[in-house]
LOLOMAR-681713 format. One record per residue: residue in three letters; residue number from 1; x, y, z of N, C-alpha, C, O in turn. Coordinates in pm, whole numbers. Layout:
<rs>
R   aa    i  n.east  n.north    n.up  ca.east  ca.north   ca.up  c.east  c.north    c.up  o.east  o.north    o.up
R  ala  NUM       X        Y       Z        X         Y       Z       X        Y       Z       X        Y       Z
...
</rs>
This chain:
<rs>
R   aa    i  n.east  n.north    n.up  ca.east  ca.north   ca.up  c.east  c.north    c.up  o.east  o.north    o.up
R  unk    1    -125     -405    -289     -139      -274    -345     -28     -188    -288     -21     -182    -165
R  unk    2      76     -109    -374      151       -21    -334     145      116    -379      69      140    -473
R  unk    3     199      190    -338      214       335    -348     349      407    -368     430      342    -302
R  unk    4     404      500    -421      515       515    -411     522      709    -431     439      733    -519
R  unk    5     579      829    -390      570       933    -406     730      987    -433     829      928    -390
R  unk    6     732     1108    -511      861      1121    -561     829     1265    -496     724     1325    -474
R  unk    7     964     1296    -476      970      1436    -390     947     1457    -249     980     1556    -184
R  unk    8     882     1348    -207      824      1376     -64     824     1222      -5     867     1111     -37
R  unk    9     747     1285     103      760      1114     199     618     1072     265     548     1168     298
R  unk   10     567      948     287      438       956     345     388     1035     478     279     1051     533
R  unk   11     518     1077     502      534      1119     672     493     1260     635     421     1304     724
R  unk   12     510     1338     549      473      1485     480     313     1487     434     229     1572     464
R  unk   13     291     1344     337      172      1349     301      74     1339     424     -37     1388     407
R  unk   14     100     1288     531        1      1296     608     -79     1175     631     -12     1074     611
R  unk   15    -208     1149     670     -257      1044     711    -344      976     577    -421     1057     527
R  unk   16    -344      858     521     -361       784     431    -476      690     450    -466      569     465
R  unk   17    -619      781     447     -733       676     365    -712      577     322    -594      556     294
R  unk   18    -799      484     300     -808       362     251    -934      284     276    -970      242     386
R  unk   19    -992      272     169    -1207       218     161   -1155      158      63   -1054      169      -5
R  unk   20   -1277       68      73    -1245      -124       8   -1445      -58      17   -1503       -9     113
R  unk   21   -1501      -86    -129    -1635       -52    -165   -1715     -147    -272   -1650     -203    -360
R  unk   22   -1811     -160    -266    -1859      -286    -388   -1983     -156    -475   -2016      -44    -437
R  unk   23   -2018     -221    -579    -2118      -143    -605   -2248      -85    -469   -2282       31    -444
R  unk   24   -2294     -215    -405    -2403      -206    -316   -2398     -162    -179   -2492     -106    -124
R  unk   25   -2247     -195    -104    -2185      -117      63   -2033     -109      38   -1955     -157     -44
R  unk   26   -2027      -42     127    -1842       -62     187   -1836     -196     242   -1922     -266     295
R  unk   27   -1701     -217     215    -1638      -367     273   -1549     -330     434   -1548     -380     546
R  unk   28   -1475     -199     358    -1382      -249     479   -1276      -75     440   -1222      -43     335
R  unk   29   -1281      -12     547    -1182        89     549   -1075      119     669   -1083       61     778
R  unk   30    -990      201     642     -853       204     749    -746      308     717    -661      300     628
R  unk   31    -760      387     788     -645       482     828    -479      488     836    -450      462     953
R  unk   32    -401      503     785     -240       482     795    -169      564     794    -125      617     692
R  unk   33    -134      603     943      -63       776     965      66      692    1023     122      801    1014
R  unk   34     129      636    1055      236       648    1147     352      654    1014     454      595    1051
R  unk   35     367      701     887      458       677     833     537      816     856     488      922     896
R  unk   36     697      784     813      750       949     863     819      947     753     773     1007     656
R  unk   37     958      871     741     1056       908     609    1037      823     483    1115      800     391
R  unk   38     905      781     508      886       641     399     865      687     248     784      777     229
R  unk   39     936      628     130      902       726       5     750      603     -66     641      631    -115
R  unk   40     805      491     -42      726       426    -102     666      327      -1     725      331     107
R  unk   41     541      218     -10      479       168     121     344       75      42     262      122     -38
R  unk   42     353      -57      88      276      -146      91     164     -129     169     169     -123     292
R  unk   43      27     -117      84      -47       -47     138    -151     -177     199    -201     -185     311
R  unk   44    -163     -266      88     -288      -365     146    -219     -476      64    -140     -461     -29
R  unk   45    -270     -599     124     -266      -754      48    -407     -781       7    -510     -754      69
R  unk   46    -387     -856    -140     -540      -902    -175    -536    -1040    -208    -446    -1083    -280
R  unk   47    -629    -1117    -161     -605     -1243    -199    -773    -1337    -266    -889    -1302    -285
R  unk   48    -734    -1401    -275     -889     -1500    -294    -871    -1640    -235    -781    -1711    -280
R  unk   49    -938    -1678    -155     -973     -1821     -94   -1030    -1849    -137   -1105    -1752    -139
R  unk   50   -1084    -1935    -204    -1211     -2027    -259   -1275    -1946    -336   -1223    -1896    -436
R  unk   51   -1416    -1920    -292    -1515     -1771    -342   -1505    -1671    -291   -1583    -1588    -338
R  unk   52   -1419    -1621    -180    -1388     -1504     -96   -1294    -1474     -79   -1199    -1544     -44
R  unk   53   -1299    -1300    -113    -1190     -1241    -153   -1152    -1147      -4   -1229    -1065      47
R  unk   54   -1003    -1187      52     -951     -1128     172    -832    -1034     160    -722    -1048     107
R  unk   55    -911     -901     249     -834      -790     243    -750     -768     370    -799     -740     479
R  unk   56    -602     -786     342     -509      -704     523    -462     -631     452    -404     -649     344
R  unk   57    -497     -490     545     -433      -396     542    -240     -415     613    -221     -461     726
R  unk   58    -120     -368     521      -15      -367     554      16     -266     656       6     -282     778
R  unk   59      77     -102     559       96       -29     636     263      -24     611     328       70     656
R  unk   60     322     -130     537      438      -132     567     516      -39     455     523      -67     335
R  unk   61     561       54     505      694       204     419     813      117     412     829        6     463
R  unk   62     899      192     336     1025       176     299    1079      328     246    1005      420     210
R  unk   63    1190      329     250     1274       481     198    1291      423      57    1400      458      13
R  unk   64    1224      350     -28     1283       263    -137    1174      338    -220    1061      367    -181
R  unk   65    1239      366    -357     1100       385    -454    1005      233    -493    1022      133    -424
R  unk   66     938      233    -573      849       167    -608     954       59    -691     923      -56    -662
R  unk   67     999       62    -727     1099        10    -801    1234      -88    -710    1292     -186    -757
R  unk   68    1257      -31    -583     1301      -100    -437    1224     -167    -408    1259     -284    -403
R  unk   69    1071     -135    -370      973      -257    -330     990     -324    -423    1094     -387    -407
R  unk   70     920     -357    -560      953      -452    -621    1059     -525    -644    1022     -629    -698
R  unk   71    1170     -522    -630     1288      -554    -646    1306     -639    -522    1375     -740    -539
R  unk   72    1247     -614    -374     1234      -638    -266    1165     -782    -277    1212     -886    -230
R  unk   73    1097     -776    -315      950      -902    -354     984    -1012    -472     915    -1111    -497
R  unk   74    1111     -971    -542     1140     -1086    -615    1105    -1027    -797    1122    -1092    -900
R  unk   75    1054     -890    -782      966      -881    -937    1180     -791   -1007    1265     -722    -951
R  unk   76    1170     -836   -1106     1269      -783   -1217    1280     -635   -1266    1307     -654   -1384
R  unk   77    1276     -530   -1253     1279      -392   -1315    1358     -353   -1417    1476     -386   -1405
R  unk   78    1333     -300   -1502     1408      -250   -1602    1457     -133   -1581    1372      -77   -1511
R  unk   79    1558      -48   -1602     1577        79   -1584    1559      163   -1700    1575      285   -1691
</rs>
């Protein structure tokens, strides 16, 4: 899961929520403040093992738009 903000930086936005919820409880939540000049930022990995689905939180910014991350990861962009 990524994020990306135009005009500003995560380091402006401030500290970054994040709840993982099912219909019946919460799974799993986490906090992500240390970003400063980051425009865009990998927020969580999602995966599935077998029947269970595993959440890590990243955390990881870049000065790159959304369009840099992807490009970063191998995905094609159009302009």
């Amino acid at each position: 899961m990524g994020a990306s903000i135009e005009d500003k930086t995560f380091g402006e936005l401030g500290a970054l929520a994040v709840e993982v919820t099912t219909p019946d409880a919460g799974i799993a939540s986490a906090v992500l403040d240390a970003a400063t000049t980051e425009r865009s930022m990998i927020i969580a990995e999602a995966c599935r093992r077998r029947d269970v689905w595993r959440l890590r939180m990243v955390g990881q910014g870049y000065d790159d738009d959304l369009a840099g991350i992807a490009t970063r990861h191998g995905v094609e962009v159009e302009d």
